[in-house]
ROFIGU-167002 format. One record per residue (C-alpha): residue number from 1; x, y, z. Coordinates in nm, 3 decimals. Layout:
! ROFIGU-167002
<resi:NUM	x:X	y:Y	z:Z>
...
//
This chain:
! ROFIGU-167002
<resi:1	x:-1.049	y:0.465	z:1.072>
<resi:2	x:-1.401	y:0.234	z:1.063>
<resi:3	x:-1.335	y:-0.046	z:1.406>
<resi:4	x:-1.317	y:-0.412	z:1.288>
<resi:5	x:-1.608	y:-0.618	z:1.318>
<resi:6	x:-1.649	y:-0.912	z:1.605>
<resi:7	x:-1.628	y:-1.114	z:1.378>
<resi:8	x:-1.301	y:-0.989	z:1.153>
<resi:9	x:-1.116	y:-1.000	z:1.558>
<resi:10	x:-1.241	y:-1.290	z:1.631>
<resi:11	x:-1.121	y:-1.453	z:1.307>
<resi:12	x:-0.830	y:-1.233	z:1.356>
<resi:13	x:-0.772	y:-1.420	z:1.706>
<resi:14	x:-0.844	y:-1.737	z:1.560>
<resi:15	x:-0.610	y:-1.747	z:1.286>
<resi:16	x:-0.341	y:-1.643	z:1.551>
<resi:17	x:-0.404	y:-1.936	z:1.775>
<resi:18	x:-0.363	y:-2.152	z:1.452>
<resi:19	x:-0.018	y:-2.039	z:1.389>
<resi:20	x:0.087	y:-2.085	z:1.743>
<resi:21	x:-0.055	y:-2.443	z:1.731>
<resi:22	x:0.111	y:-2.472	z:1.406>
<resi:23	x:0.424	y:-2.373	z:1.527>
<resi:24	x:0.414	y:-2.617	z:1.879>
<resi:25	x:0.255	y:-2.952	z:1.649>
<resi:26	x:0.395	y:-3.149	z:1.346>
<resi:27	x:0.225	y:-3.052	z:1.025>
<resi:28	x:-0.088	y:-3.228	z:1.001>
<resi:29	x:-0.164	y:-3.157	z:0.660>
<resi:30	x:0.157	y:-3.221	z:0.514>
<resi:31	x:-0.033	y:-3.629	z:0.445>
<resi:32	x:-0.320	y:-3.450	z:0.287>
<resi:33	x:-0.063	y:-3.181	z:0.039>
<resi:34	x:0.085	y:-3.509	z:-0.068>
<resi:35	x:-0.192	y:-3.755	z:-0.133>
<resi:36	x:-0.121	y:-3.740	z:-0.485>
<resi:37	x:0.214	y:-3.857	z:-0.464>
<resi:38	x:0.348	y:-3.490	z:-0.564>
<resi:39	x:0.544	y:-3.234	z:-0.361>
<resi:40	x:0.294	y:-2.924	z:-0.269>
<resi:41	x:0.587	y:-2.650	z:-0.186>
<resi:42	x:0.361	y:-2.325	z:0.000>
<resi:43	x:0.729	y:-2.129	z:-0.165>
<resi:44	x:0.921	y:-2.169	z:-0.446>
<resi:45	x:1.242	y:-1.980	z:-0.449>
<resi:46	x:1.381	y:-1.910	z:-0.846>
<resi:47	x:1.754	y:-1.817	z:-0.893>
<resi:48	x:1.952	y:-1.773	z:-1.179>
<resi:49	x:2.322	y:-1.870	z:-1.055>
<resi:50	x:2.494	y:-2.024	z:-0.781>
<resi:51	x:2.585	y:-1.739	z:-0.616>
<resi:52	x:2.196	y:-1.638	z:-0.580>
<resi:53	x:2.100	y:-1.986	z:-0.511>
<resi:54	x:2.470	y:-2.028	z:-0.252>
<resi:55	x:2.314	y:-1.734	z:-0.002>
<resi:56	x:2.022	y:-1.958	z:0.034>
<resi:57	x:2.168	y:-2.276	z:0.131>
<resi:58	x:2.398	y:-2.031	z:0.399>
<resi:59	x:2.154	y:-1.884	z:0.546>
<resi:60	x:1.783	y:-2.041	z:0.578>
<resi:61	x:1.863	y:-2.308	z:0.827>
<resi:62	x:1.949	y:-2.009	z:1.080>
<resi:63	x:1.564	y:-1.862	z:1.008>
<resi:64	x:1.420	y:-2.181	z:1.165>
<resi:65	x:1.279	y:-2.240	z:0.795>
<resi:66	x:1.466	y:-2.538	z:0.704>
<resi:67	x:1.778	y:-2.658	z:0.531>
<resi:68	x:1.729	y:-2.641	z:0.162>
<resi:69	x:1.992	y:-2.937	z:0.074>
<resi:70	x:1.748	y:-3.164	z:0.276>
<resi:71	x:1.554	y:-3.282	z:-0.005>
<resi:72	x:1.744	y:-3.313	z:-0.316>
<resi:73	x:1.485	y:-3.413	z:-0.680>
<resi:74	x:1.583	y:-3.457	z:-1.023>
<resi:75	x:1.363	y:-3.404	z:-1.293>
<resi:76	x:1.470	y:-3.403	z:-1.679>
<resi:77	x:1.535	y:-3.086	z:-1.872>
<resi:78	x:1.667	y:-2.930	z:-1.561>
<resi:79	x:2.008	y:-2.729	z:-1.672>
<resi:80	x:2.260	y:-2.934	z:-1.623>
<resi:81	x:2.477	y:-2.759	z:-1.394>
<resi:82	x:2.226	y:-2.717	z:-1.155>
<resi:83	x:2.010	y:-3.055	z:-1.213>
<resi:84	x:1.823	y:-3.006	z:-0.867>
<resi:85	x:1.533	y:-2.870	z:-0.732>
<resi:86	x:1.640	y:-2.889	z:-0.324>
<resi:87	x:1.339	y:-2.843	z:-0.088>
<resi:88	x:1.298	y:-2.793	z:0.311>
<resi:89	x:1.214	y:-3.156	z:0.473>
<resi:90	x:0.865	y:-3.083	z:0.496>
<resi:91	x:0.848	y:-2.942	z:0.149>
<resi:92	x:0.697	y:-2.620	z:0.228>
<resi:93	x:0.983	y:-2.405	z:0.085>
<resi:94	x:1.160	y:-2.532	z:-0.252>
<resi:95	x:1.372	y:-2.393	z:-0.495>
<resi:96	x:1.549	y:-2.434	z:-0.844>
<resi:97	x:1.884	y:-2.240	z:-1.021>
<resi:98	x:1.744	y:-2.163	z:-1.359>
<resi:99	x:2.110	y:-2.157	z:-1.519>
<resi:100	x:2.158	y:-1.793	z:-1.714>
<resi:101	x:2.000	y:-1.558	z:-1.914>
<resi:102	x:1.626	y:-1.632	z:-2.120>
<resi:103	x:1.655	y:-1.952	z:-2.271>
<resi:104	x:1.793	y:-2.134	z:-1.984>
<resi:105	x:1.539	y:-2.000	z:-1.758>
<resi:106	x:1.235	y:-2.096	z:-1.975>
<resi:107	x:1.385	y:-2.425	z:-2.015>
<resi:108	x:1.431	y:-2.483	z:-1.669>
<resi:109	x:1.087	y:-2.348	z:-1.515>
<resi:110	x:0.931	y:-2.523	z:-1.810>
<resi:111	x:1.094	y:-2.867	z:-1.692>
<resi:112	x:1.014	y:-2.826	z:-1.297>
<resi:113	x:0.620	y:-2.764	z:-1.379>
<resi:114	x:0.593	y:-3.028	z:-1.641>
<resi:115	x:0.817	y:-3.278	z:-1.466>
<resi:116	x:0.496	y:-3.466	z:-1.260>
<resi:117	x:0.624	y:-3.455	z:-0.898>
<resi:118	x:0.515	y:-3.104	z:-0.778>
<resi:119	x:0.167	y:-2.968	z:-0.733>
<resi:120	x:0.234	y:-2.611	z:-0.788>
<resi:121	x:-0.174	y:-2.490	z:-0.805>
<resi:122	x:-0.096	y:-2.292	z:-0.498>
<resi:123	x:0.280	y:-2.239	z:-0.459>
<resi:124	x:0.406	y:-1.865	z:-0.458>
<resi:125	x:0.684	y:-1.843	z:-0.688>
<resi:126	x:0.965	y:-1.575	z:-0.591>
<resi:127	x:1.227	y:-1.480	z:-0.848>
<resi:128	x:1.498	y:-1.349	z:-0.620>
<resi:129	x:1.827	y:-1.254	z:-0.824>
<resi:130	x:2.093	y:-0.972	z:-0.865>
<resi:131	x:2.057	y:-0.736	z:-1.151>
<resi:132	x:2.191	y:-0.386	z:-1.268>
<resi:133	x:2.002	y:-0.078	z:-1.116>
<resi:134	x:1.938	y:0.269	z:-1.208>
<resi:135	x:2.095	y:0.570	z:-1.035>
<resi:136	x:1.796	y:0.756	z:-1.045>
<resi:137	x:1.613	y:0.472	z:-0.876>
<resi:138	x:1.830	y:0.348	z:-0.645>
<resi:139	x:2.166	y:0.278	z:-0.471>
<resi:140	x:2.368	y:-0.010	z:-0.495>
<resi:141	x:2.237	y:-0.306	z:-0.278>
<resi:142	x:1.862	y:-0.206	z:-0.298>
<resi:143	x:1.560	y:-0.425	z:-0.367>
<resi:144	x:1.297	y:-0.387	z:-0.597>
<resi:145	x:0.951	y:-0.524	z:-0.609>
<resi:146	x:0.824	y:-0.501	z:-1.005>
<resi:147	x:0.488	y:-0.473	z:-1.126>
<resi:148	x:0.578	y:-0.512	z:-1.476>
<resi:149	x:0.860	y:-0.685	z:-1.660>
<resi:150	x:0.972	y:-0.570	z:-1.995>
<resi:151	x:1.163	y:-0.704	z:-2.274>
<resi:152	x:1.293	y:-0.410	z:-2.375>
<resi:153	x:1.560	y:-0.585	z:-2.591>
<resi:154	x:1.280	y:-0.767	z:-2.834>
<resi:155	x:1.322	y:-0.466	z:-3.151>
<resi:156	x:1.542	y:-0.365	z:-3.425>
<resi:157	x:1.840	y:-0.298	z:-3.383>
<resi:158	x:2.092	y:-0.058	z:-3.582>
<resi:159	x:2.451	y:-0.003	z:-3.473>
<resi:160	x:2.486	y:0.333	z:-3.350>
<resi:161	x:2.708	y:0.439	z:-3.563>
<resi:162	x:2.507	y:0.356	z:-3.872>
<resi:163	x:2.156	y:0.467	z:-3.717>
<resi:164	x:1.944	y:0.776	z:-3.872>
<resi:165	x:2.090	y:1.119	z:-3.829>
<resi:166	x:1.719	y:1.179	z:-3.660>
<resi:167	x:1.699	y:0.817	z:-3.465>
<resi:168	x:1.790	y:0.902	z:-3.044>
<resi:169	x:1.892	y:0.521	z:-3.042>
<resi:170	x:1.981	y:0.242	z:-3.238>
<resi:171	x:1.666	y:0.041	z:-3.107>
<resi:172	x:1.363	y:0.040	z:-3.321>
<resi:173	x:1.042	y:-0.154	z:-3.238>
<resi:174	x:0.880	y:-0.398	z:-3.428>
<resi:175	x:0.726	y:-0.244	z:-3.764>
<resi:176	x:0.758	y:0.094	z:-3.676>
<resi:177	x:0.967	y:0.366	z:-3.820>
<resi:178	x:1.040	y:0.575	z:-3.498>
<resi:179	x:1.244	y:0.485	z:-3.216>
<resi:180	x:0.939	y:0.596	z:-2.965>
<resi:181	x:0.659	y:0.429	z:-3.159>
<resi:182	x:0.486	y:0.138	z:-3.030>
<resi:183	x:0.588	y:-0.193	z:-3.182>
<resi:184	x:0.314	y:-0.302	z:-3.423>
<resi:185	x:0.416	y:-0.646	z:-3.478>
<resi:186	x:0.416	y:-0.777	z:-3.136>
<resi:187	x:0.545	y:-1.122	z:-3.022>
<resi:188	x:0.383	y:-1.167	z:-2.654>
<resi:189	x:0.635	y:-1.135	z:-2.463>
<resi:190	x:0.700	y:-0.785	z:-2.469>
<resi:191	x:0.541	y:-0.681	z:-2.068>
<resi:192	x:0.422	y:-0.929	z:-1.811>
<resi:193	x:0.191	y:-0.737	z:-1.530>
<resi:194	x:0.206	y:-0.881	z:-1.197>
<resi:195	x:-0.013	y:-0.844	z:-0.927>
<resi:196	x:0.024	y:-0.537	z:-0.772>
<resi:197	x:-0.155	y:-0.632	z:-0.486>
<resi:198	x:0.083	y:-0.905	z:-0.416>
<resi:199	x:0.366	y:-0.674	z:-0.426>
<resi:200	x:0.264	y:-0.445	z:-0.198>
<resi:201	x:0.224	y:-0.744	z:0.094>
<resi:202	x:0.566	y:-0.862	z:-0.003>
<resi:203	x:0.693	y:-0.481	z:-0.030>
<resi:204	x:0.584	y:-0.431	z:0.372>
<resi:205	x:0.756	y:-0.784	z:0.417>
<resi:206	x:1.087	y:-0.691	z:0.223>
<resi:207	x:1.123	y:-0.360	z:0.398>
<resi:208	x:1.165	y:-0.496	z:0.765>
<resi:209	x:1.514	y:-0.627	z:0.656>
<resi:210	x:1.776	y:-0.470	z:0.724>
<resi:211	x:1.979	y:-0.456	z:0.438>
<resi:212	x:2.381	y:-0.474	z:0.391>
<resi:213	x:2.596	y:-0.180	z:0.270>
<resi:214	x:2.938	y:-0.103	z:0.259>
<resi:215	x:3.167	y:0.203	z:0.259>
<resi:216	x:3.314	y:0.129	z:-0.070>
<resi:217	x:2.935	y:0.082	z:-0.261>
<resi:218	x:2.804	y:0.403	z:-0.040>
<resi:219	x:3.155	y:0.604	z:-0.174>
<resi:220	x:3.086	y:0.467	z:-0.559>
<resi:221	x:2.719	y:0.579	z:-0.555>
<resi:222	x:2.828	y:0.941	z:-0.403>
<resi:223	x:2.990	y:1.012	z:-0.774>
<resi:224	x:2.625	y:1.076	z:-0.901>
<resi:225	x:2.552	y:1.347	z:-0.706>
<resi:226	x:2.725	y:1.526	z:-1.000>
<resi:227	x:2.420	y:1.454	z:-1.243>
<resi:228	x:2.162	y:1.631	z:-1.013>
<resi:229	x:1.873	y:1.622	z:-0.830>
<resi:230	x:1.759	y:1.338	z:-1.058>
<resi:231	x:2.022	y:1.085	z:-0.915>
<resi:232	x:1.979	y:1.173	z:-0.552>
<resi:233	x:1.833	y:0.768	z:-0.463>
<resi:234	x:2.223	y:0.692	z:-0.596>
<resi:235	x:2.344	y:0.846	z:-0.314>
<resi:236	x:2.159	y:0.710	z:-0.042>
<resi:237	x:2.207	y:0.388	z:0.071>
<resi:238	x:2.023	y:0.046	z:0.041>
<resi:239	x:1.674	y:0.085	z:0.044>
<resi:240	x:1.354	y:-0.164	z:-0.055>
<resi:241	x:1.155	y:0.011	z:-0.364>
<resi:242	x:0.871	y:-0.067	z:-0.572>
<resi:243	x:1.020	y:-0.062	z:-0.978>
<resi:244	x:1.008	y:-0.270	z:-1.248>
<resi:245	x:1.247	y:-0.513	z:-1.441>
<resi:246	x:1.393	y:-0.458	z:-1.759>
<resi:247	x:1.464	y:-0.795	z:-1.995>
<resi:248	x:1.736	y:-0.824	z:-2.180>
<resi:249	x:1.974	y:-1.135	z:-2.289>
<resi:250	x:2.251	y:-0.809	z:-2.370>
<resi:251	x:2.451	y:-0.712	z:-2.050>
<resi:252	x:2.442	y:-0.337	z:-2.200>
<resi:253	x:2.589	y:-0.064	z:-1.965>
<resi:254	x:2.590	y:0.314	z:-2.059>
<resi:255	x:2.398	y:0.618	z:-2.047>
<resi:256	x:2.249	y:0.578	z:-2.378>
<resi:257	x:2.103	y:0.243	z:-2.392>
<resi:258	x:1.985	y:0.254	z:-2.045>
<resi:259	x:1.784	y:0.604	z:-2.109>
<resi:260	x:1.683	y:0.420	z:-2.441>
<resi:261	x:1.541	y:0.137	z:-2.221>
<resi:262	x:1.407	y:0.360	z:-1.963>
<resi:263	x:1.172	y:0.503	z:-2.227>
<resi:264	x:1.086	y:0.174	z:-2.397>
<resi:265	x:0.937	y:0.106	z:-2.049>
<resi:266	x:0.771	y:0.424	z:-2.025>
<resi:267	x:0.583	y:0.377	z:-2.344>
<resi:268	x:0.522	y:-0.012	z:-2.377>
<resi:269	x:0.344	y:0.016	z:-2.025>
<resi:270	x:0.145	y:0.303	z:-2.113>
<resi:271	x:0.287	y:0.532	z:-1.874>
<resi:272	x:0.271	y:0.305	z:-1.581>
<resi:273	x:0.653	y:0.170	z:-1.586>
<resi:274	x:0.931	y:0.245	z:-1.381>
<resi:275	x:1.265	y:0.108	z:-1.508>
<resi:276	x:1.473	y:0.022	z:-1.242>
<resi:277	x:1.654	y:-0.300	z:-1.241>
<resi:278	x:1.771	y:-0.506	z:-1.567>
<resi:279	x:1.774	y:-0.850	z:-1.569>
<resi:280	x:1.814	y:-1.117	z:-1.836>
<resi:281	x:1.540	y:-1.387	z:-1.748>
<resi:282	x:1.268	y:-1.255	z:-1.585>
<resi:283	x:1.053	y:-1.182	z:-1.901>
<resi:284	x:1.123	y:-1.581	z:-2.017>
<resi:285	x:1.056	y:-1.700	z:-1.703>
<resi:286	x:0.729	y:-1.555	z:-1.667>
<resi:287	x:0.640	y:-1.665	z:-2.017>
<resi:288	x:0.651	y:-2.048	z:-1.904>
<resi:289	x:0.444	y:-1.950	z:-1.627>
<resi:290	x:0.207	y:-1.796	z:-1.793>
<resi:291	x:0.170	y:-2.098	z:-2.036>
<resi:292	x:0.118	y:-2.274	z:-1.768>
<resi:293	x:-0.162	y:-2.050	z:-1.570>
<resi:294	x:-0.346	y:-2.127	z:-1.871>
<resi:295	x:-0.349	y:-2.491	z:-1.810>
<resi:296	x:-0.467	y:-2.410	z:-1.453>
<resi:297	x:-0.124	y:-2.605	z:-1.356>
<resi:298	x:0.052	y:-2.257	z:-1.177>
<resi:299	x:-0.157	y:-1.929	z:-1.039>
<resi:300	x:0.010	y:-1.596	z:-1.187>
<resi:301	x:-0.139	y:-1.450	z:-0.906>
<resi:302	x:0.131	y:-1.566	z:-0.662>
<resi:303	x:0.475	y:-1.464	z:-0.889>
<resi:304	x:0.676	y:-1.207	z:-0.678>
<resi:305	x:0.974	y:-1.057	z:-0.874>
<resi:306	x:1.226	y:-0.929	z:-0.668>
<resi:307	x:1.578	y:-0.837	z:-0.787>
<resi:308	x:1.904	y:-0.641	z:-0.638>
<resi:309	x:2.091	y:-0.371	z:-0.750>
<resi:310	x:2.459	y:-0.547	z:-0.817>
<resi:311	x:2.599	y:-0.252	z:-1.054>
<resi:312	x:2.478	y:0.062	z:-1.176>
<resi:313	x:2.333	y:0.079	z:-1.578>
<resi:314	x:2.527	y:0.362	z:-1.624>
<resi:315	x:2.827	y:0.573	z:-1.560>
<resi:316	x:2.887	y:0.851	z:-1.274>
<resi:317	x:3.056	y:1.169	z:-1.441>
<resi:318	x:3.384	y:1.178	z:-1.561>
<resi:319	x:3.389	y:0.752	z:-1.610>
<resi:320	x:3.327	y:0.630	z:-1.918>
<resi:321	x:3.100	y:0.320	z:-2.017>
<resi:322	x:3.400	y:0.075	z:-2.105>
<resi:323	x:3.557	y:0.140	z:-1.736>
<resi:324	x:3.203	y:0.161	z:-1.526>
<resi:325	x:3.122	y:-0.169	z:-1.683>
<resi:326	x:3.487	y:-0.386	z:-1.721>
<resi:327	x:3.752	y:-0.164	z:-1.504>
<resi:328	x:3.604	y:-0.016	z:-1.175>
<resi:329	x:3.467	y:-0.192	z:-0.889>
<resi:330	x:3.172	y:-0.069	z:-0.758>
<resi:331	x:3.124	y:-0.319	z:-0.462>
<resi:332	x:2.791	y:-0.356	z:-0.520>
<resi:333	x:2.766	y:-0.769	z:-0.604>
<resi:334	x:2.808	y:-0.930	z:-0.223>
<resi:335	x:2.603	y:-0.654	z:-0.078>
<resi:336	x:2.343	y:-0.744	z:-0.358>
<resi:337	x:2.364	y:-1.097	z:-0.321>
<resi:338	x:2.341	y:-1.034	z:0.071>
<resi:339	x:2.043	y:-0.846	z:0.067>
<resi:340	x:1.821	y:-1.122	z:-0.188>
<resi:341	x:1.791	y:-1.333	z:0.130>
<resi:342	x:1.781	y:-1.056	z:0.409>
<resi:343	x:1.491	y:-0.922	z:0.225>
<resi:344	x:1.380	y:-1.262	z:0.094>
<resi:345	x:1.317	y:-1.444	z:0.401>
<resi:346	x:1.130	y:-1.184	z:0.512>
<resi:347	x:0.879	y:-1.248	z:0.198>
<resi:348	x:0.881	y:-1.578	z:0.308>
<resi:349	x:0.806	y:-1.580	z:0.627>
<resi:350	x:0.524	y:-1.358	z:0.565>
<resi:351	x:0.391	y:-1.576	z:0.382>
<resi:352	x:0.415	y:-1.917	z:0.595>
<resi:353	x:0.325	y:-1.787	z:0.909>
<resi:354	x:-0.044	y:-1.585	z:0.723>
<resi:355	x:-0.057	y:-1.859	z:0.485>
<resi:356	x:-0.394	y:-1.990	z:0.641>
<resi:357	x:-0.556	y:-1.626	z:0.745>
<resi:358	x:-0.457	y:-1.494	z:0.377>
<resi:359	x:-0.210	y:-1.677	z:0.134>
<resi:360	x:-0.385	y:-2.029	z:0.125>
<resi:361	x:-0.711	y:-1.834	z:-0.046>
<resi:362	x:-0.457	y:-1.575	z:-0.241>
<resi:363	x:-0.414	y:-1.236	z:-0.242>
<resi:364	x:-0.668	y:-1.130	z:-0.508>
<resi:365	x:-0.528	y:-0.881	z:-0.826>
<resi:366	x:-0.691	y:-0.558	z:-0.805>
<resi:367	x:-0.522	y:-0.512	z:-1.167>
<resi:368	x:-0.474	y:-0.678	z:-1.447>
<resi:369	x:-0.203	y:-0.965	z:-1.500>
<resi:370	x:-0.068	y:-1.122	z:-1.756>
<resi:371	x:0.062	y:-1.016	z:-2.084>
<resi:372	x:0.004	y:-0.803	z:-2.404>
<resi:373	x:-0.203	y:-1.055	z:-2.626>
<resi:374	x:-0.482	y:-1.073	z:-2.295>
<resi:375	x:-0.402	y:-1.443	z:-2.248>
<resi:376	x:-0.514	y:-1.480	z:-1.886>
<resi:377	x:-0.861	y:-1.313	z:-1.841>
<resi:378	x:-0.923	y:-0.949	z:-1.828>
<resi:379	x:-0.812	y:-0.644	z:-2.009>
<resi:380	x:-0.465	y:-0.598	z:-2.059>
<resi:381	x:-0.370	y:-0.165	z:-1.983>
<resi:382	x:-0.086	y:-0.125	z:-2.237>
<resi:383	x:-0.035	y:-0.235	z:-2.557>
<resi:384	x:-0.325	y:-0.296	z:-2.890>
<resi:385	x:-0.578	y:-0.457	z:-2.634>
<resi:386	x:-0.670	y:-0.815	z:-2.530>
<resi:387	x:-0.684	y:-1.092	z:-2.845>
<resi:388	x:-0.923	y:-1.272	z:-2.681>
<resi:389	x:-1.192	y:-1.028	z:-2.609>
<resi:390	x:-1.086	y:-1.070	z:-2.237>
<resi:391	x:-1.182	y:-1.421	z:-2.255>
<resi:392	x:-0.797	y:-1.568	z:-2.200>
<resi:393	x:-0.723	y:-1.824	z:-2.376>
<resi:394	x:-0.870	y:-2.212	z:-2.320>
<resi:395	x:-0.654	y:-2.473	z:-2.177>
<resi:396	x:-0.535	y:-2.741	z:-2.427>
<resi:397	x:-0.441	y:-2.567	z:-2.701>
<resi:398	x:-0.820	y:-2.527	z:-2.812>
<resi:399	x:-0.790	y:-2.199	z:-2.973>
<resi:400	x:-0.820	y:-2.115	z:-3.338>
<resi:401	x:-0.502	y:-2.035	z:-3.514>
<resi:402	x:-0.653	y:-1.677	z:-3.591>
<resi:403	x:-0.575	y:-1.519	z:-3.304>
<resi:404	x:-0.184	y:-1.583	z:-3.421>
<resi:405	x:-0.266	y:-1.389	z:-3.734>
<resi:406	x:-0.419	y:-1.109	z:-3.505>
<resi:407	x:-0.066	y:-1.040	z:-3.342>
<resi:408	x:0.064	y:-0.859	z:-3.625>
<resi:409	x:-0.135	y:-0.562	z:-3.670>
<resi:410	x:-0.165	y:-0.454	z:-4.019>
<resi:411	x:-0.054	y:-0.102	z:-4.133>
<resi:412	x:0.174	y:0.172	z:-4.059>
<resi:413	x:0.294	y:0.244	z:-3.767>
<resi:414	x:0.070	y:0.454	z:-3.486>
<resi:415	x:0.282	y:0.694	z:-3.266>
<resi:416	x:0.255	y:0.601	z:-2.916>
<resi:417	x:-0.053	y:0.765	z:-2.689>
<resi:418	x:-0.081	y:0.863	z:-2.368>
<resi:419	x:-0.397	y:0.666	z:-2.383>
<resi:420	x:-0.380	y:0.299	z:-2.435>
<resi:421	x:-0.366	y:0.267	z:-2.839>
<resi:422	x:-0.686	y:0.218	z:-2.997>
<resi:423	x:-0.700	y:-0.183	z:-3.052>
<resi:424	x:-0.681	y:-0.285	z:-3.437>
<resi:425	x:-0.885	y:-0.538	z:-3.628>
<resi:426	x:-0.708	y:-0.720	z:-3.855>
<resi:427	x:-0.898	y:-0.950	z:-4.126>
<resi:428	x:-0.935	y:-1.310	z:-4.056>
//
């Protein structure tokens, strides 16, 4: 291992003296954040329900972070059971209850960005919720860290029962004729890619939690050791992992549709997926922030996506779908809920107390992020290739309607690659 620099110790040093200071004096620049007249959160905390937004309102005034209910702001189009954003007093951490499932969400984030009274150019955004988790992944309880987040819902569908003798699934994408063919009429929101970089900091922060369990979650996840070697993470206790999110407005639950899912993820991310968690927002959140990245108003640099394993997406042997999903217990919800914060606060604090050596400046992508049409900058690795020519698009709608047309790629459809498929040139 090279020896740092003078200079990298000294700034080292120097960046540590700051935070001491920091921590002894008021905050000086708070004046300066606000000289707008809007609220500059450093944090912005996104849950889905009350119980995920509840553990936060417990807990953080114990962490010496602040009391969330101290600042209370209404904006319009904020869901109406949760009509709030609350915020720390000195604004540095804030945070909003989306209300359930995709539309909700977009509607909500949508409303907080546009609403006029935050500056959000340099806010990390943290989506910290519950979710369903795979056995082979994880045990109930754990938290995952995604990279991508896939909407693996967004295809055909067929009943099961009235699918193709040859069809593995009832799921089809878009204008293809094989279940694992890649959708050729793609809508955008298919996979988000986050940056990876960024969830590596916040997986070292997550994992110094330590994270609840109980007997009757550890004794529910013991059933899998039935399927294998395969199902072994089921088995083992909370943990912190680095997986990705699965959209889908459904609540499915089964062996089937969860494999089915699992390999939509495999293939719309090239490869690079791991399905782990399934959510229903996360793709429609990141939509509006994406929208908004283009505007320059939000960085997509700074969106952490971390979600706990409430319930398994399948079935342990010998219980069927019907009584994993609406009969048994698996004691997995509070421990879940729990663990968003324990392993949530850790995120944050990371990120306050380094926020002037490293998070003020960002933690810079060493892949690319955003979605499947290319509509930030750079080259997206899955899907037909960027529509922009890696350009991303311009702020204020100033794009030519063309690139809409280029979305649905003309012909059959091309079996899915290893390789990235080739990108296809439709006519203008």
């Amino acid at each position: 291992m090279r020896s740092p620099s003078w200079a990298a110790v000294a700034w080292l040093a120097f960046c540590r003296l700051g935070q001491v200071a920091a921590a002894a004096v008021p905050d000086h620049d708070l004046v300066e954040r606000h000289s707008n007249g809007k609220i500059a959160p450093k944090f912005f905390i996104i849950s889905m329900f009350a119980p995920e937004a509840d553990i936060w309102y417990k807990h953080l005034p114990d962490s010496g972070l602040g009391n969330l209910l101290s600042v209370n702001i209404s904006a319009p189009g904020l869901s109406m059971l949760y009509p709030h954003v609350h915020c720390v007093a000195d604004h540095t951490i804030c945070q909003v209850t989306t209300g359930e499932a995709e539309i909700n969400a977009a509607a909500t984030i949508m409303a907080v960005v546009l609403s006029g009274k935050f500056d959000l150019t340099e806010t990390y955004w943290m989506v910290g919720g519950i979710a369903g988790v795979s056995p082979k992944e994880a045990a109930l309880g754990s938290v995952a860290l995604s990279r991508f987040a896939i909407q693996v819902a967004l295809q055909y569908e067929f009943d099961a029962r009235e699918m193709p003798e040859n069809f593995t699934t009832g799921y089809l994408p878009y204008g293809t004729f094989m279940p694992d063919e890649y959708p050729t009429v793609i809508y955008g929101t298919e996979v988000f890619e986050l940056n990876a970089a960024l969830r590596d900091v916040a997986f070292d922060y997550a994992s110094k939690a330590v994270l609840n369990t109980s007997e009757e979650s550890q004794a529910y996840g013991e059933q899998y050791k039935g399927l294998g070697s395969a199902y072994v993470a089921a088995t083992m206790g909370p943990s912190v992992v680095k997986c990705d999110s699965a959209t889908s407005d459904v609540y499915y639950s089964g062996t089937l549709l969860s494999e089915a899912f699992e390999n939509t993820t495999i293939s719309w991310t090239n490869g690079s997926g791991v399905y782990c968690m399934t959510a229903q927002e996360d793709n429609a959140t990141l939509e509006v922030l994406l929208r908004l990245a283009i505007e320059g108003m939000v960085d997509f640099a700074r969106i952490i996506v971390m979600r706990t394993g409430s319930d398994f997406d399948r079935p342990p042997p010998g219980v069927s779908a019907f009584r994993h999903l609406r009969e048994l217990d698996q004691n997995g919800f509070l421990i879940a809920i729990d663990n968003i914060y324990l392993a949530g606060v850790e995120i944050i604090k990371g990120v306050l107390k380094n926020w002037d050596c490293t998070f003020k400046k960002g933690v810079k992508p060493t892949n690319y992020i955003g979605d499947i049409f290319g509509s930030l900058p750079g080259e997206p690795d899955f899907g037909p290739g960027s529509l922009t020519e890696g350009e991303g698009y311009k702020p204020g709608g100033n794009n030519p309607d063309t690139h809409f047309r280029r979305s649905f790629v003309p012909g059959k459809a091309v079996r899915k690659r290893k390789a990235v498929p080739p990108r296809v040139t439709s006519a203008q």
